[in-house]
C-alpha angles and dihedrals in degrees: 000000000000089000108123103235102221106178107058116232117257116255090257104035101112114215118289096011115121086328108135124196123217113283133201110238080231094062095035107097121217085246091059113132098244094023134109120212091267085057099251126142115254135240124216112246119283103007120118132238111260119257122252109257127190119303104272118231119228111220125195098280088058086255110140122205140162117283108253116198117189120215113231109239120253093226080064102045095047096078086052092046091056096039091066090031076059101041089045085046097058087041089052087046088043109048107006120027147002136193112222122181122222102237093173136047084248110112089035132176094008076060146028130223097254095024108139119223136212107216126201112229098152096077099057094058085064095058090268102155117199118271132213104276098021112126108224144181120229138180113244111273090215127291099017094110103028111186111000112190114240115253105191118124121269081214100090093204094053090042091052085052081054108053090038086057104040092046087059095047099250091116141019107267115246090223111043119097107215128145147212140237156133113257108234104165134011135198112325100008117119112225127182138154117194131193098339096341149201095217119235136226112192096330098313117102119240124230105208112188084177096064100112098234093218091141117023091184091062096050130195085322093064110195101332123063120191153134145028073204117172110220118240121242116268094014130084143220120242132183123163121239088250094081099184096043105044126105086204132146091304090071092052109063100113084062129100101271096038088259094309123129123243109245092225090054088071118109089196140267125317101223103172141028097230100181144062096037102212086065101051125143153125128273107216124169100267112241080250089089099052097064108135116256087028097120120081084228088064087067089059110035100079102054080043092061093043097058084042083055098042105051098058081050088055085048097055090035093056095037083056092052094056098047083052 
């Protein structure tokens, strides 16, 4: 009793004949039938030891029998694979980049009409505030587009296809109105171009190797001179690099702001053109932007310093008199 038979009795073996129990080598004798002298069970001559086989499993009837694993299927595991190809897509649009399209001339020939655009968002989430000769995308002020026609599909299934992908960030959306420009002075600067230019920043005179030439006689001004306009704190002055065929902040002047962009209205940087690829490349600051005197700090800086260093000097000079 209490011994776990492990070979199972023949039909016609009747109980007790020839039957063995499990032993224990230590209660197995040399002189055991079917026992060498170290106690271990024969073989009959020739034949060969079993091959190990897979572990067996013990169920709950005392029953063993191999491990089987089942493979899920990959029908089944695609809808959770795009489900978090989707989700990580939405967290990438939300807080890191965004693809724009160019719909004007305006940003030529820095940019194509149908370039798409990569756009920094991350940055700005971390108090990053938008620089001279950065391109950015903005979100319209208020009247700087007017009436955009819409450019969704009239398929609706095509038009389903759109606004999935473009909620996700795979494509621009057909309905946003969002625009486009080059940076040129932020808040507290003072900016101006007169007659043909050049335009001025603070006083210093920009060359700008970006500006698309498509009209020498009209200069860096384009069409529209104006200023000298000091920038409001917090807000920025934009033009495109198409002087003569951008709606930019010069034609904006009548509007609340004085034709500046809320800080707050920009998406984020665009940083690369994507597609096509023919046209790829990277947007930098041009060294345009890193003149010295250019920032409006410079002006002040240096009366700042002389007070700093004068009033140590009036120290010395009335402590002396008072020594005297």
């Amino acid at each position: 009793m209490g011994d776990l038979v492990i070979g199972a009795r023949g039909a016609d073996e009747p109980e007790g004949s020839g039957g063995r129990t499990a032993q224990s080598t230590e209660s197995a004798g040399p002189g055991d039938p079917g026992e060498d002298g170290h106690g271990r069970d024969h073989l009959a001559d020739g034949a060969e030891p079993p091959a190990a086989g897979p572990e067996p499993l013990a169920d709950d009837e005392g029953s063993r029998r191999p491990v089987e694993r089942k493979q899920r299927s990959f029908w089944k595991e695609l809808p959770i694979l795009i489900g978090i190809a989707l989700v990580l897509a939405l967290v990438i649009k939300t807080f890191f980049v965004q693809a724009f399209s160019i719909p004007s001339e305006s940003m030529q020939n820095t940019l194509q009409v149908g370039d798409r655009v990569l756009v920094d968002k991350l940055t700005p989430w971390f108090g990053a505030k938008p620089d001279r000769g950065e391109v950015v995308v903005f979100h319209d002020p208020g009247g700087w587009l007017g009436e955009v026609p819409s450019q969704e599909s009239s398929n609706p299934v095509v038009r389903g296809i759109q606004d999935v992908l473009s909620f996700i960030g795979l494509m621009p959306s057909a309905n946003e109105k969002d625009l486009i420009k080059r940076v040129v002075a932020v808040g507290g600067d003072t900016i101006e171009c007169q007659g043909n230019g050049p335009l001025k920043v603070n006083g210093v005179a920009l060359n700008e190797p970006y500006v698309f030439d498509s009209n020498p006689e009209l200069g860096a001004c384009g069409n529209k001179p104006f200023g000298p306009v000091k920038v409001p704190s917090g807000r920025l002055w934009v033009m495109g690099d198409h002087r003569d065929d951008s709606l930019d902040s010069r034609y904006h002047m009548d509007q609340p702001g004085g034709g500046s962009v809320p800080v707050d209205n920009v998406v984020g940087r665009a940083f690369v053109v994507a597609w096509p690829l023919n046209h790829w490349s990277t947007l930098p600051v041009p060294s345009t932007f890193g003149q010295k005197g250019l920032s409006a700090a410079g002006a002040v800086a240096p009366p700042a310093l002389a007070v700093a260093g004068a009033l140590p000097a009036a120290w010395w000079l009335r402590r002396r008199r008072e020594q005297v």
